[in-house]
ZAMARGU-4260 file (C-alpha; in steps of 0.2 Angstrom, whole numbers, plus 5000, padded with zeros to 4 digits):
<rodrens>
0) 5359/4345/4998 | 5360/4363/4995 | 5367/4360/4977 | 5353/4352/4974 | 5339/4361/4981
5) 5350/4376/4970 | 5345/4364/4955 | 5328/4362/4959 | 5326/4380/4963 | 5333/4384/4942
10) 5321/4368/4937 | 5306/4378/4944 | 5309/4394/4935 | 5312/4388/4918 | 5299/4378/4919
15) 5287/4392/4924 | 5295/4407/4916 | 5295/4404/4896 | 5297/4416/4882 | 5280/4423/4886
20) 5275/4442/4891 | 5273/4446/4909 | 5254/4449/4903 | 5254/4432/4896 | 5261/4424/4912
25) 5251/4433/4924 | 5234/4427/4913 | 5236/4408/4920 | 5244/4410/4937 | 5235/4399/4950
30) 5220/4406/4958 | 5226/4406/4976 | 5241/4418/4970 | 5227/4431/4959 | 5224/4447/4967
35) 5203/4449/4971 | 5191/4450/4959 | 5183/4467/4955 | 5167/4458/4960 | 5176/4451/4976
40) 5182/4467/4982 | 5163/4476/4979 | 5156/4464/4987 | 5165/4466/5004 | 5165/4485/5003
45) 5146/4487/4997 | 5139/4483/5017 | 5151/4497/5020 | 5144/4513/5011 | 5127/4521/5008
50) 5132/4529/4990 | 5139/4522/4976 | 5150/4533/4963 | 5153/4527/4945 | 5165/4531/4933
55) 5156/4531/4914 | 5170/4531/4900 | 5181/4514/4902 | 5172/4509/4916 | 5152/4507/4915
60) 5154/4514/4896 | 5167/4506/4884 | 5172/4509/4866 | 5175/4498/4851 | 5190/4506/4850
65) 5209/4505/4856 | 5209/4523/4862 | 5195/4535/4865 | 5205/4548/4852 | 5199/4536/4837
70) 5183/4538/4838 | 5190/4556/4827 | 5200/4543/4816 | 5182/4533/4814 | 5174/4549/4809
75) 5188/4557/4799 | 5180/4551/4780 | 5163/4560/4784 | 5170/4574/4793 | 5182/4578/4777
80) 5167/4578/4768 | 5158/4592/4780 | 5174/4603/4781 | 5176/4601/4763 | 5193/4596/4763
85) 5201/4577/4755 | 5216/4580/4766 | 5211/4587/4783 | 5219/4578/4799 | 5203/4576/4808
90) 5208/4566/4822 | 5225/4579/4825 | 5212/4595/4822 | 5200/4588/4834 | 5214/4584/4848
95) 5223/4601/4846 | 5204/4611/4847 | 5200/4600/4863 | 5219/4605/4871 | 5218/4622/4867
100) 5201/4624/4871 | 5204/4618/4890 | 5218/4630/4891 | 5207/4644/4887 | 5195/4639/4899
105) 5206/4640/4914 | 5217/4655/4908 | 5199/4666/4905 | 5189/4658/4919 | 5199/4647/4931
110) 5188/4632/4925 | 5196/4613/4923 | 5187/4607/4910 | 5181/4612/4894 | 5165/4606/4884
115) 5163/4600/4867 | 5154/4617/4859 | 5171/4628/4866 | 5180/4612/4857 | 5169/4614/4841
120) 5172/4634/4844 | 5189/4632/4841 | 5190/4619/4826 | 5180/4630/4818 | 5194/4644/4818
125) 5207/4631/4814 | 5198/4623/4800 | 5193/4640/4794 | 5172/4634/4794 | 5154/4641/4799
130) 5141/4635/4813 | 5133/4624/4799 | 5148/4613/4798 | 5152/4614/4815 | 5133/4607/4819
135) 5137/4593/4808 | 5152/4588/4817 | 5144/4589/4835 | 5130/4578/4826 | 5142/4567/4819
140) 5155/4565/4832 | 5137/4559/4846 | 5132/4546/4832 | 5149/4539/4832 | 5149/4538/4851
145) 5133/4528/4851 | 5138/4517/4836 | 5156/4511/4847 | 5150/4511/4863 | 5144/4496/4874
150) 5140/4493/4892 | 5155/4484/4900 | 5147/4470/4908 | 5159/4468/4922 | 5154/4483/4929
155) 5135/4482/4923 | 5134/4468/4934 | 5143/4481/4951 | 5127/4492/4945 | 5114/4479/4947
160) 5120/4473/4965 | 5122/4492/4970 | 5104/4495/4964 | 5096/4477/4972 | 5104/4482/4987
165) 5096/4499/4987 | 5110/4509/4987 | 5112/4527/4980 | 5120/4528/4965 | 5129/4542/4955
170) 5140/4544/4941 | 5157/4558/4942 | 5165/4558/4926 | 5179/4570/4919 | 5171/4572/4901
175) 5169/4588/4889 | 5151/4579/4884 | 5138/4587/4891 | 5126/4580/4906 | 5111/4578/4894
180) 5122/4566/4882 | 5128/4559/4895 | 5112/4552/4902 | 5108/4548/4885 | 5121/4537/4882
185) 5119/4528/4899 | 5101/4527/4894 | 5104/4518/4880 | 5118/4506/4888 | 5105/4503/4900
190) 5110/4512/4917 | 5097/4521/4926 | 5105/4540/4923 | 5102/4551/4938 | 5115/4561/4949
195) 5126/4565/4938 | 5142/4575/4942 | 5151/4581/4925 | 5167/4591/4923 | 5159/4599/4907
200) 5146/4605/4918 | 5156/4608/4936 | 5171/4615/4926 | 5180/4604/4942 | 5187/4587/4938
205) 5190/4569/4946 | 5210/4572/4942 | 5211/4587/4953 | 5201/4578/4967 | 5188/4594/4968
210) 5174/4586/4957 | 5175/4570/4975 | 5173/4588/4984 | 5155/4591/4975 | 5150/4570/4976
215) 5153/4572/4998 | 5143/4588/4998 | 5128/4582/4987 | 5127/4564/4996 | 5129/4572/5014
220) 5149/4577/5019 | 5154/4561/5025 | 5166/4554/5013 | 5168/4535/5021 | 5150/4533/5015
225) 5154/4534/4997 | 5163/4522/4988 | 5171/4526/4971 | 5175/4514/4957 | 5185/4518/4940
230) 5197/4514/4929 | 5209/4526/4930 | 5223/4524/4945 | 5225/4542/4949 | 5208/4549/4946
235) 5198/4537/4950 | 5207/4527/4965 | 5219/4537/4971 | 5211/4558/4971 | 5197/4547/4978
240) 5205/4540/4991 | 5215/4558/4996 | 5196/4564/4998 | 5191/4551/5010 | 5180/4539/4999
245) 5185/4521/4997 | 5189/4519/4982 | 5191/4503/4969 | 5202/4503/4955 | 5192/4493/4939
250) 5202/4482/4929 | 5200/4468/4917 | 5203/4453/4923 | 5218/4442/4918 | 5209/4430/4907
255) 5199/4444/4900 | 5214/4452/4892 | 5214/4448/4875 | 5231/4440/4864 | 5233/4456/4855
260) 5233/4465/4872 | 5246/4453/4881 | 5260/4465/4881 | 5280/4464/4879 | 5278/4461/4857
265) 5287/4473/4850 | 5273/4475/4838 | 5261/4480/4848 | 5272/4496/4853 | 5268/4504/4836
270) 5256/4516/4828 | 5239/4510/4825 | 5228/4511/4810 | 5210/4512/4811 | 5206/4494/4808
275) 5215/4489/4819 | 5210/4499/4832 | 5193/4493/4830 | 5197/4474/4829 | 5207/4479/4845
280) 5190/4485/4852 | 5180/4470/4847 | 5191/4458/4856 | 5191/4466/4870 | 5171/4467/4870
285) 5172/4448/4867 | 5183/4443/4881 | 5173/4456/4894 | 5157/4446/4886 | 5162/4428/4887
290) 5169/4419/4901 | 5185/4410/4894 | 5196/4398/4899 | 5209/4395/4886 | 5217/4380/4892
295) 5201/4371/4888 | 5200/4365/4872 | 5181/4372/4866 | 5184/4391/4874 | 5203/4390/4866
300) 5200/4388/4848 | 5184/4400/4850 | 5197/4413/4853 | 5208/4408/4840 | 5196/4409/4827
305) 5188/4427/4835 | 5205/4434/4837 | 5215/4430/4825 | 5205/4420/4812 | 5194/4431/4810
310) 5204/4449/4807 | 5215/4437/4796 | 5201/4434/4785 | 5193/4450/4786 | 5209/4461/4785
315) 5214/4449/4768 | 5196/4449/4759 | 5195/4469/4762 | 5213/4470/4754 | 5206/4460/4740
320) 5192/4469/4739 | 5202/4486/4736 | 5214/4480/4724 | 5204/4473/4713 | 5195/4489/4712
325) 5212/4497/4708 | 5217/4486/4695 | 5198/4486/4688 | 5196/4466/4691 | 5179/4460/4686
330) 5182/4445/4695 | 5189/4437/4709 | 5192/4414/4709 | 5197/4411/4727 | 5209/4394/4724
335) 5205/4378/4734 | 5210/4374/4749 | 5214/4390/4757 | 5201/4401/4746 | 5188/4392/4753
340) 5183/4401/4770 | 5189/4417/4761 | 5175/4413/4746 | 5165/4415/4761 | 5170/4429/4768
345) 5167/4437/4752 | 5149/4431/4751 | 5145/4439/4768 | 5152/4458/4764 | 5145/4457/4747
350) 5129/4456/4757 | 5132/4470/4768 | 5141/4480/4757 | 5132/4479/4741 | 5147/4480/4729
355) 5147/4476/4710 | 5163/4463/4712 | 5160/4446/4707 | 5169/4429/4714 | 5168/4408/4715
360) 5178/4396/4722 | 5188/4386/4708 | 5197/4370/4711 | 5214/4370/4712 | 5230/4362/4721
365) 5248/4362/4715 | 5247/4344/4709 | 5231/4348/4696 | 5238/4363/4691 | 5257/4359/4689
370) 5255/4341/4681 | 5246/4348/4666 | 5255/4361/4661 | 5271/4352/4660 | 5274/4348/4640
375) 5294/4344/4641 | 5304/4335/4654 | 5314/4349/4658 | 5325/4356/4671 | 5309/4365/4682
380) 5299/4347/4676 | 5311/4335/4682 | 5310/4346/4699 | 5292/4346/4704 | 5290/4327/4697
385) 5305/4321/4710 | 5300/4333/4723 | 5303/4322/4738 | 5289/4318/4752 | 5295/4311/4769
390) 5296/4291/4768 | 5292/4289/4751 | 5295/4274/4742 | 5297/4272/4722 | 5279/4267/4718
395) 5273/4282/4727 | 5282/4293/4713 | 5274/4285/4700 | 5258/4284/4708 | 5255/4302/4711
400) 5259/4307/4693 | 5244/4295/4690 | 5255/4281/4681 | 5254/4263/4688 | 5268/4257/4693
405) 5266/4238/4690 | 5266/4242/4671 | 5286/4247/4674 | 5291/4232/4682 | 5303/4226/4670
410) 5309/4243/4667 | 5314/4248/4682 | 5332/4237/4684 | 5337/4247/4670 | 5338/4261/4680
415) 5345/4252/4697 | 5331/4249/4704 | 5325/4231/4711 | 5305/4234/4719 | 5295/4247/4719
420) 5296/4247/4738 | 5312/4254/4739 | 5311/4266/4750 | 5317/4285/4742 | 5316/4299/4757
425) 5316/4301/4776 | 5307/4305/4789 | 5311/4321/4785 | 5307/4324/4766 | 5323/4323/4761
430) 5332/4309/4747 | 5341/4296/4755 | 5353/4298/4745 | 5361/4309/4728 | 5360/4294/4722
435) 5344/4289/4724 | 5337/4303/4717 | 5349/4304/4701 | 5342/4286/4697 | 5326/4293/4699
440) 5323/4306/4687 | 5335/4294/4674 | 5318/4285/4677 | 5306/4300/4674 | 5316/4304/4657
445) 5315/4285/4651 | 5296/4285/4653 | 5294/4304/4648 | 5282/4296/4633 | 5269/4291/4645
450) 5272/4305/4657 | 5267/4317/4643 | 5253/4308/4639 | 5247/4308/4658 | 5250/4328/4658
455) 5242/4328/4639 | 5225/4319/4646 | 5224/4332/4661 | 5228/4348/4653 | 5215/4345/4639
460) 5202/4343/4657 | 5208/4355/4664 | 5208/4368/4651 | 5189/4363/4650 | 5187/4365/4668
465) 5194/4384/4667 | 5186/4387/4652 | 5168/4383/4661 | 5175/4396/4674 | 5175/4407/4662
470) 5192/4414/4670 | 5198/4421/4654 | 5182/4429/4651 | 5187/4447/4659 | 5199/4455/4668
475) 5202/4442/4682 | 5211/4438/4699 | 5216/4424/4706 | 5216/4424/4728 | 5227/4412/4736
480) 5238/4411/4752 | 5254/4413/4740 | 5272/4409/4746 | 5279/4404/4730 | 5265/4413/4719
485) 5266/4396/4708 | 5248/4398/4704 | 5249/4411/4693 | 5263/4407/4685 | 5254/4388/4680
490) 5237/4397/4675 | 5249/4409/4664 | 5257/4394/4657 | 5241/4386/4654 | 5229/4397/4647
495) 5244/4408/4636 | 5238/4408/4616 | 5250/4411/4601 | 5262/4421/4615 | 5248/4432/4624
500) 5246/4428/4640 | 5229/4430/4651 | 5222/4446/4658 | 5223/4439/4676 | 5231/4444/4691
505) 5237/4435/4707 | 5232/4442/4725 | 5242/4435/4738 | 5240/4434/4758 | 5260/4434/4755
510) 5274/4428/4743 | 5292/4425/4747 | 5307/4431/4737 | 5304/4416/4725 | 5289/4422/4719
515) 5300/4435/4709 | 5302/4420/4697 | 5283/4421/4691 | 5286/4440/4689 | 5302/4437/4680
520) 5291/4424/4667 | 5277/4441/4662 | 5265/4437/4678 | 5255/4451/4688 | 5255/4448/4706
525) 5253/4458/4723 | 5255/4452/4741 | 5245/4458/4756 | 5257/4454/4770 | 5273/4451/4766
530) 5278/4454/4747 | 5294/4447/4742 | 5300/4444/4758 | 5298/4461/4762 | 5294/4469/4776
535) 5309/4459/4783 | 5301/4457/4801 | 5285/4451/4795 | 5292/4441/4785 | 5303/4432/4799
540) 5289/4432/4810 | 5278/4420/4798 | 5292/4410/4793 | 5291/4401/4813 | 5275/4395/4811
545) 5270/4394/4791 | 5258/4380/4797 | 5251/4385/4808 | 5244/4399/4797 | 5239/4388/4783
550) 5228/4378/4795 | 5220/4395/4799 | 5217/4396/4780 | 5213/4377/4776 | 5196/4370/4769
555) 5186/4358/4777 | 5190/4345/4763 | 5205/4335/4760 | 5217/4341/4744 | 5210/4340/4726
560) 5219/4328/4714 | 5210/4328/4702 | 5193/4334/4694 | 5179/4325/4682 | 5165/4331/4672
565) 5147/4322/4678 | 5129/4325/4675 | 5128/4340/4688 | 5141/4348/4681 | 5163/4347/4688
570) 5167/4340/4704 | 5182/4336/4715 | 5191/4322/4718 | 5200/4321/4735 | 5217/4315/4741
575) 5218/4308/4758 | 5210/4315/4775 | 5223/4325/4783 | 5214/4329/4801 | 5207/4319/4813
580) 5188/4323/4819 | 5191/4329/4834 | 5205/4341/4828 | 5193/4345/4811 | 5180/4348/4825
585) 5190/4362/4833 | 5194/4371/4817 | 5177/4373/4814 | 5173/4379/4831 | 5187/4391/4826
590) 5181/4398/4810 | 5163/4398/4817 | 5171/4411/4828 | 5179/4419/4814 | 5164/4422/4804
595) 5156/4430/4819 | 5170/4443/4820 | 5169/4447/4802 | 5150/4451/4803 | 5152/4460/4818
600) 5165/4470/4811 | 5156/4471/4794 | 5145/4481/4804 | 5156/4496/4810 | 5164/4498/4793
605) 5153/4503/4777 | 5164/4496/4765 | 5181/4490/4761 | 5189/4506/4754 | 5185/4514/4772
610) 5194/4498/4781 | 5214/4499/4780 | 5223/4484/4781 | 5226/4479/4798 | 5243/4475/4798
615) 5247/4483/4817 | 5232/4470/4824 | 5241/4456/4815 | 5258/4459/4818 | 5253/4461/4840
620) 5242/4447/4839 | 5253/4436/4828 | 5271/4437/4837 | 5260/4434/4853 | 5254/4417/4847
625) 5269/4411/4835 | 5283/4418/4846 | 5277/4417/4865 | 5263/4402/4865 | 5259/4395/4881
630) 5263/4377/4885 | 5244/4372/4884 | 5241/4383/4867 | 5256/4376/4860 | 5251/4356/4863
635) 5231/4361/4855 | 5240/4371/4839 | 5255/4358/4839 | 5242/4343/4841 | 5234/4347/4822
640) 5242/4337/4808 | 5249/4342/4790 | 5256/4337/4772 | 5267/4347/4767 | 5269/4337/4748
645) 5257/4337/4733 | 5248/4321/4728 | 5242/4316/4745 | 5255/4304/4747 | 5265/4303/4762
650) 5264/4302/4781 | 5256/4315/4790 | 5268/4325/4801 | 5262/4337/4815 | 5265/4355/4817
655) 5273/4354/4835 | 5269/4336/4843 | 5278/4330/4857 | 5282/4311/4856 | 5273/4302/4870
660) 5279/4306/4891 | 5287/4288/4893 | 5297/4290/4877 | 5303/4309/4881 | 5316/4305/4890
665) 5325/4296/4876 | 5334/4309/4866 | 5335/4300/4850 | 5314/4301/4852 | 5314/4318/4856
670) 5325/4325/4842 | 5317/4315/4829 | 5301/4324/4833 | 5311/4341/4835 | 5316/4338/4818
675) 5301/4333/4813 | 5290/4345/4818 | 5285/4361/4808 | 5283/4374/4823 | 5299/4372/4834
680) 5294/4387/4843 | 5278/4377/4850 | 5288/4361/4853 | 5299/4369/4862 | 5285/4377/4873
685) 5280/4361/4878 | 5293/4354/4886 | 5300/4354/4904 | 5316/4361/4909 | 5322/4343/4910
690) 5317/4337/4894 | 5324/4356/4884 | 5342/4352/4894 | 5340/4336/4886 | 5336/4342/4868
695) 5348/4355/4868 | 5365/4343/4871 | 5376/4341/4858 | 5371/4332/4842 | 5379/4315/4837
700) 5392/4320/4823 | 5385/4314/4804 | 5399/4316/4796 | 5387/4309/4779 | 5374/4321/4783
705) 5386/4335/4785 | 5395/4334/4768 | 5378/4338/4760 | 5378/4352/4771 | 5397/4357/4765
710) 5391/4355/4747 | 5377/4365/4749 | 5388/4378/4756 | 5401/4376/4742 | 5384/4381/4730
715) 5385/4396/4738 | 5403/4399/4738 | 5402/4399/4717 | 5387/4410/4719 | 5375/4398/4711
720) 5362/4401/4723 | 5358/4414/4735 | 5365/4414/4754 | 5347/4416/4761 | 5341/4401/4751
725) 5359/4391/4756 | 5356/4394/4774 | 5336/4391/4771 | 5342/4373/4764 | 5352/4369/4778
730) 5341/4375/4794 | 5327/4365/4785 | 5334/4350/4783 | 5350/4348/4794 | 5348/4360/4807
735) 5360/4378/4807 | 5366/4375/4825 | 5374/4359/4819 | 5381/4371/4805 | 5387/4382/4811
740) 5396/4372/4830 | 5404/4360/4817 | 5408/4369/4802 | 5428/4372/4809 | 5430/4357/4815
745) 5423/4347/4797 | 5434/4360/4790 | 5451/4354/4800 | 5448/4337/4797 | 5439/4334/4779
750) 5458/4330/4773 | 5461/4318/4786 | 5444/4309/4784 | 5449/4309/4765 | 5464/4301/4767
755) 5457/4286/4777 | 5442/4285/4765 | 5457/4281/4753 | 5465/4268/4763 | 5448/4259/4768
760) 5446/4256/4749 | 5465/4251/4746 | 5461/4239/4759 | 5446/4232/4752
</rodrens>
């Protein structure tokens, strides 16, 4: 009995404690276990007290910002231009002026606090500049406080119960503003701005306890009368409560804490551009705005698309944006599918930015641009034509070339083939066979004739298509999502005259090391992200959910096979519906949500060459979601389909779905949708203890499937292809773990196995 409660006991903390953050956990515990709500705890003391003290920054005032200091990074480009200087360190200068300037302030007068003209005072002697300058800079630094700063409506709403219940109000701040901007601010925010207690003007402060001293004596010496509440633990609860006042320590919420603020990434431990700082900001405002609850299906994909959607787009477009200026592109073509939202991205800070760059949104997929370009049946031809699909049968092959198959029917015993229903690949995506696939492309070279032709017809549209574009027509670049960076290397194929090849350039959200072969054939490309698998740790972390980002990127139209000239000019023609409505429906929730954050952040930057990219925001925000997703966000993520093939042929696999709850508790179920999955990290999110103690016994031994695995390795062994790409082969479609657990034992046995294989055939 007690083995089993022991049991029980494990069951119930594996299945409650996954790979998330503490912050993440603590997000969805049950109500009955959450600590009072701010508003809970006003509520009962309110009755209690006849004055009510506010906190302003980070309480009743918040910033757009991750930390108050860059507001000074926010104003660094205009303040270089005040102090004259290309270089200057605006945010460091300002910091060091404000900490020296409070030391002389209590070594020449005793004071606490300093005030922002003693601050200006000194940046003046450290930047070497007059009181013109200095003017500028106060000037500048208040309109950049007013531009980032919001009223925090949690807090707003403790104001207006304070105030309906006719209670005093003040506001105790330690801040080197002084009162009158204060009250200005507030003003604006929409808090009524009397009684107010300043450090910049009392020269005492909230973190000694002596500006609580000036708060008793104003509202009448009796300190249980007075209830304090800020943000700050030792300033504004605990000094407060060594005075006598209650106090009431202001915090977010659980559910209000945003992904990219769900601690325990190692990415969010690093330095911070500015960009990211700000998207920081504008998620927080968002979660503090909107009451959330993520495990419904509506309020999660809203967040998806506000929080990470929409800095991808934005943080990818204003890259573009840049570069292009860099490498003097006229134009950009954003490539179907995954241009599409990015095209409209464009349109909207073009709008607001008023620049000169040009783009469109040109049709495009890997099976219309690869299929024309091919002109022999060679070695890179016979690959992509046999490139296997999961659960594709030999018609399909033919059929997504755009050959029908019924005109081969004699043809095809010649090559070992008896129907066109033979089925070709697994589940999986894989041949069935060596076999199989060596027959194949002995098929593909005996009808290379009409292939040609097929690839002849489509260049010669194509060509047309491009030429109406007017792609080659200026110093162009094409903007797509990338991995392989094939693109560029087919519109260089294509469009290359008498030896020259285009003027045009690929931008990429990011390419992995086997893009280098399009650099190796004369292409230009460059890579936002990741660039040729490098950085390393950004490039693993996108690896364990590929899909996932590509739905972020994805069109709302299904891939293009195919394009035709009409009346009204070139139009698509479309492979097969890859999502259902309901999870089509969601996505566009999402990108709703994105194009919201893009126009609000359009609206603090005033154009792309002042945004850096905000690669710290993505890397926090994107090991949250891909490597630590909560059950419920990995089942809504998991739940959306994809092709991972050209042609639209196929079956649809999903990026992390389980199989259904009476058929997982059969192993064999659950291992095919393991392996079938895209997102093992999600999957594996989903399930119960019971059900991962299931999945992670011991697979069956394959003794067929783990020769392949052998010869694979042997490929390595004669240094014929890389190691990375080796184990890249084998993880994808056998599984490492099975690798690496048998690999001795296949070793110690291989001889024995052959010797019986030899018998069995004597026998025979």
């Amino acid at each position: 009995m007690c083995a089993a409660i022991s049991r029980l006991a494990v069951r119930i903390k594996e299945g409650v404690l996954g790979p998330v953050s503490n912050l993440a956990r603590g997000s969805y515990k049950p109500a009955a276990q959450r600590r009072d709500s701010a508003y809970e705890s006003f509520c009962k003391l309110l009755p209690l007290v006849e004055v009510v003290s506010f906190d302003i920054f980070d309480t009743l005032l918040l910033r757009k910002t991750r930390r108050p200091t860059d507001v000074f990074v926010y104003m660094e480009n205009e303040a270089r231009r005040i102090l004259n200087d290309p270089q200057a360190r605006f945010r460091e200068l300002r910091v060091n002026a404000e900490t020296i300037a409070r030391r002389r302030a209590l070594e020449k007068h005793g004071y606490r606090d300093t005030n922002l003209e003693e601050i200006y005072s000194v940046l003046g002697e450290l930047a070497g500049v007059g009181e013109s300058a200095l003017k500028a800079l106060v000037e500048l630094e208040m309109v950049c406080e007013q531009r980032l700063i919001y009223p925090n409506p949690g807090t707003a709403r403790l104001f207006e119960l304070a105030g309906s219940r006719a209670k005093t109000i003040a506001f105790t701040s330690d801040m080197y503003l002084q009162g009158s901007d204060m009250a200005h601010l507030l003003q604006i925010n929409g808090f009524c701005a009397e009684n107010l207690l300043i450090s910049s003007e009392a020269r005492v402060t909230k973190h000694d306890g002596e500006l609580f001293d000036l708060v008793i004596d104003k509202f009448g010496g009796d300190p249980v009368n007075i209830l304090h509440i800020g943000d700050n633990e030792w300033s504004d609860f605990q000094q407060a409560g060594r005075r006598g006042l209650k106090s009431l320590h202001w915090r977010p919420e659980p559910e209000q804490i945003p992904f990219v603020d769900q601690g325990g990434t190692d990415a969010a431990k690093g330095d911070w551009d500015l960009s990211s700082s700000i998207y920081t900001g504008l998620v927080r405002k968002r979660r503090l705005s909107h009451t959330v609850d993520c495990t419904k299906a509506a309020d999660f994909w809203k967040t998806i698309g506000y929080e990470l959607i929409g800095p991808l787009y934005l943080s990818f477009v204003t890259w573009t944006i840049r570069q292009a200026g860099q490498l003097d592109v006229d134009k950009l073509f954003f490539l179907a599918r995954d241009g599409y939202y990015l095209s409209k991205v464009f349109a909207l800070l073009k709008e607001r930015w008023k620049f000169s760059l040009d783009a469109d949104y040109l049709y495009a997929s890997r099976r219309l641009l690869n299929v024309p370009r091919i002109r022999t049946i060679d070695a890179d031809a016979l690959a992509f034509l046999t490139e296997p699909n999961p659960c594709m049968c030999l018609g399909d092959f033919l059929e997504r070339i755009g050959l029908d198959p019924a005109l081969y029917a004699s043809r095809i015993p010649d090559f070992g083939f008896t129907s066109f229903d033979q089925v070709m690949t697994t589940p999986q995506g894989a041949f069935i066979s060596d076999q199989l696939r060596d027959k194949l492309r002995r098929l593909i070279v005996g009808i290379s004739g009409d292939i040609l032709a097929v690839c002849a017809r489509e260049r010669k549209r194509l060509l047309s298509y491009l030429t109406d574009a007017r792609i080659c027509s200026a110093n162009s670049a094409i903007v797509d999502i990338g991995w392989q960076a094939s693109s560029i290397k087919s519109f260089s194929d294509l469009l290359t005259t008498d030896g020259e090849k285009p003027r045009l350039h690929g931008l990429y959200f990011s390419t992995w090391r086997f893009a280098e072969r399009a650099l190796t054939s004369g292409c230009r490309l460059d890579s936002f992200y990741v660039h040729l698998d490098r950085p390393e740790h950004r490039a693993n972390l996108i690896r364990e959910g590929v899909e996932v980002l590509e739905s972020f990127f994805c069109a709302p139209h299904p891939s293009i096979v195919g394009i035709e000239k009409g009346s009204g000019g070139w139009r698509p023609l479309y492979g097969a519906k890859e999502l259902g409505d309901r999870q089509q429906g969601y996505l566009d929730l999402a990108r709703e949500a994105a194009l919201e954050f893009v126009s609000e952040a359009a609206d603090l930057f005033p154009d792309a060459d002042f945004t850096p990219p905000a690669s710290a925001y993505l890397d926090a925000a994107f090991e949250r979601l891909l490597r630590h997703p909560l059950p419920h966000e990995a089942q809504m993520l998991g739940e959306l389909s994809h092709r991972n093939s050209f042609g639209g042929n196929g079956p649809l696999r999903y990026i992390a779905k389980l199989p259904p709850k009476n058929r997982r508790a059969d192993r064999a179920a659950l291992r095919e949708a393991y392996e079938r999955c895209y997102w093992k990290t999600g999957f594996w999110a989903q399930l119960t203890a019971t059900e991962k103690r299931l999945l992670k016994r011991k697979h069956p031994v394959d003794w067929e499937a783990y020769d392949k695995v052998y010869q694979i390795w042997k490929e390595y062994k004669k240094k014929r292809i890389p190691r990375q790409d080796a184990l890249a082969i084998i993880d994808d479609r056998y599984g490492l773990a099975l690798f690496i657990a048998l690999y001795p034992v296949y070793k110690v046995l291989k001889p024995f196995r052959k010797l019986l294989g030899s018998l069995k055939k004597r026998m025979a």
